[in-house]
N, C-alpha and C positions, 0 to 999 in steps of 0.2 A: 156150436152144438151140432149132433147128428141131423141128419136129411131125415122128415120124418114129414107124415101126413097135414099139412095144413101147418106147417113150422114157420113162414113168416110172417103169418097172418097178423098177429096184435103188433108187431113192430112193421108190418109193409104199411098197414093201414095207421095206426096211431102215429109213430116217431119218424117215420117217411113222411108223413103230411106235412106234418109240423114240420120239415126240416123243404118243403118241396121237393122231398127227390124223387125222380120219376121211377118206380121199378118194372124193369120188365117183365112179361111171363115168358118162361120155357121151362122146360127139361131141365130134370136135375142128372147133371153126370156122376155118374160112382164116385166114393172116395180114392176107390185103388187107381181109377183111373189119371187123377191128378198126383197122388201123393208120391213124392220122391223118395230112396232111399235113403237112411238113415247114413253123414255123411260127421267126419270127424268134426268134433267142435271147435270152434274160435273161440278164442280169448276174449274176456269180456270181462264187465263187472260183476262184483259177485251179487250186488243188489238192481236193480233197477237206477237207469241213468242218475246222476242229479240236475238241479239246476245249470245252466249253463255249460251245459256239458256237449263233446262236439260229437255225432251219432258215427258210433264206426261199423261198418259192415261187417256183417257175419256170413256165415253160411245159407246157401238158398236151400239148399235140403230139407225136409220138413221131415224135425228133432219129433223123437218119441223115444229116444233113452235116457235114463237118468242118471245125474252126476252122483247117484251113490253106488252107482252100479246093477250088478246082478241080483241081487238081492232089494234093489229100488224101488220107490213105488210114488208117482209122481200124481197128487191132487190136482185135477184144473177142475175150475168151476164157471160155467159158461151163464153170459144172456143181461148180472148184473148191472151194476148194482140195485139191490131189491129194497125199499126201506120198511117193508116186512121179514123178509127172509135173510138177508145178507146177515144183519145182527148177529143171526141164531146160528146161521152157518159159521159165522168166527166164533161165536162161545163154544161150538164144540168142537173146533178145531185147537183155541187155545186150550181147554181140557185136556186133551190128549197131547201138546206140544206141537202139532203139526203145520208146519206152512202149506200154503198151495199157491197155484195159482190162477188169478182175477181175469178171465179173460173179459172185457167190457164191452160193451155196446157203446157209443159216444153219447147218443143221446142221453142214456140212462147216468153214465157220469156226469155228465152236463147239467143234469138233471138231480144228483146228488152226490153233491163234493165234499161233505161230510160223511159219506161212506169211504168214498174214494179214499182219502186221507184216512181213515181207520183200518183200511186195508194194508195200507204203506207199515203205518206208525206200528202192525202186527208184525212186520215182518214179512209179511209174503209178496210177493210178485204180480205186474204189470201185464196186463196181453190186451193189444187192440184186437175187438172182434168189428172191426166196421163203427159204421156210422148208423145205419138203419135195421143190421140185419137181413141182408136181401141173398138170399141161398142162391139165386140165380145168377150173382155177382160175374162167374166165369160165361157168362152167355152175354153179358157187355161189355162194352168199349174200355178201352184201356186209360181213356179220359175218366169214366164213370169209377172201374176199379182204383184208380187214384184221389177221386176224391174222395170217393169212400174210406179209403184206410188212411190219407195224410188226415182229410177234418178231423179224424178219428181220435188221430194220435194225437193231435193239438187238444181236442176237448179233453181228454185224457190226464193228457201234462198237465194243461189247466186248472181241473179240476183234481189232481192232486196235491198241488202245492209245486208243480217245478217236477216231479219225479216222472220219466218218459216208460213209455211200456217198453218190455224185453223182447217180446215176442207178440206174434199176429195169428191170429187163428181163423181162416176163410167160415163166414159163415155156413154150418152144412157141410163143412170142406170144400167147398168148393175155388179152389186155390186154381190159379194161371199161372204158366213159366214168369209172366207179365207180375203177376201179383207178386210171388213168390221173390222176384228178383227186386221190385220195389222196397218191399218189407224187409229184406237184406238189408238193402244199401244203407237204409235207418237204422240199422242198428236192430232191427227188431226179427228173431228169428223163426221162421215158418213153423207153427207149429200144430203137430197131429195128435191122436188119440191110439191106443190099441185096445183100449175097455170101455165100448159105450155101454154105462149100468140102468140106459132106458127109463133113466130116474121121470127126464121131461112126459112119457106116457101115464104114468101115474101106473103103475100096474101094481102094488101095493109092496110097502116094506120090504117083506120077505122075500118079493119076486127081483128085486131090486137090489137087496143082498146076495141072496144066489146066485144071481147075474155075476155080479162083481170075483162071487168065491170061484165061479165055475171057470172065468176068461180071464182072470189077472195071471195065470202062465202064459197067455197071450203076449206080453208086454207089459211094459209098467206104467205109461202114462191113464188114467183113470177118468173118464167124462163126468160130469155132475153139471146143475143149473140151481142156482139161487134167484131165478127170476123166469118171468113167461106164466105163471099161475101158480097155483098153489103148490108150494112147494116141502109142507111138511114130512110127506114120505124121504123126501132127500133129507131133509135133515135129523131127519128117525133112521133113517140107514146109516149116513156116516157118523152116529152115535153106538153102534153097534159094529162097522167096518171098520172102524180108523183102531179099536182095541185086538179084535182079532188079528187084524193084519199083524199086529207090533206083535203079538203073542207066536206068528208062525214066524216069524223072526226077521219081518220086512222092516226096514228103514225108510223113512219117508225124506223126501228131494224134491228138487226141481229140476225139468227138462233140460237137458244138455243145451246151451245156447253158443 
């Protein structure tokens, strides 16, 4: 999710404890300042790994175009899985037809592998977001960035049945050459945002929607959260987003991997 006031507060404090990992404080660096340009995509699967599958390296670039093109428009939905919210976010995406994708927190999959799997069995897409959610991830050790995003990816697989994430999303963004080239080498490809719809503030429905209408010529990749608190204005906007978009004649995708 974006860098925002007090953003890893319920997972520094709750799912860092629980897991002992120690988070640091500092500074949060810009998105622009980490984020790569947009770099041709690698071949890959069209779904998320499967079982026993051997992880091939992708691109380190961190993806924000989507494989439908110019006219694309790619759902990620950050923080997951919610066993309040996530439900209601797949009901109105299966409504409308649309895939996205799952970027996860580990603990929270670890924590509900019967979402996990309802995520798969829809059809959409894998993204390790960490293990704890720690926005400060790029102000640590390259020991600490690793285990953050491999446990990750193991609770993940785990907890899906076998199916590995595609892509990695620095919490906050906060992505390192270091991260960045990790997350490759798995198979898993670095991946950004161009429409934060400020869903996580709560700033209400409408504010939330106009977000989305005013900055989606930005880019096509689209931020949202199904977890971190209440989350029904997200899922009262992409009830009202996901129709409009299809009516100005957007296609819905996933990130170039």
């Amino acid at each position: 999710m974006a860098r925002h006031g007090g953003g890893r507060g319920w997972y520094g404090k709750v799912l860092g404890a629980a897991l002992g990992v120690a988070l640091a404080a500092g500074g949060a660096s810009a998105w622009s300042a980490q984020a790569g340009s947009v770099g041709s995509s690698s071949p890959n699967a069209s779904s998320s790994a499967k079982p026993g599958s051997d992880a091939k390296p992708v691109a380190v670039t961190i993806a924000h175009a989507s494989d439908k093109g110019a006219r694309g428009v790619n759902i990620t939905i950050d923080d997951g899985p919610d066993p309040v919210w996530t439900p209601q976010v797949l009901d109105v995406l299966r409504e409308y037809g649309v895939k996205a994708t799952f970027c996860m927190v580990g603990t929270q999959a670890q924590a509900h592998p019967d979402l996990v799997k309802k995520v798969v069995a829809a059809g959409h897409r894998l993204c390790d977001h960490s293990v704890s959610h720690d926005t400060t991830m790029d102000k640590n050790s390259q020991t600490y960035q690793s285990k953050q995003i491999l446990d990750a990816e193991r609770m993940i697989t785990k907890a899906s049945g076998g199916v590995r994430p595609m892509y990695y999303r620095a919490p906050g963004g906060a992505f390192t050459p270091y991260s960045r080239k990790l997350a490759a080498s798995r198979g898993m490809r670095p991946l950004g945002w161009n429409v934060d719809s400020k869903d996580f503030e709560r700033p209400g429905t409408d504010a939330i929607v106009a977000t989305v209408e005013r900055e989606v010529p930005n880019g096509p990749t689209l931020l949202f959260h199904d977890a971190g608190g209440d989350r029904s204005q997200t899922v009262e906007a992409l009830d009202r987003i996901l129709p409009r978009l299809k009516e100005q004649g957007y296609s819905f995708g996933f990130p170039v991997c």
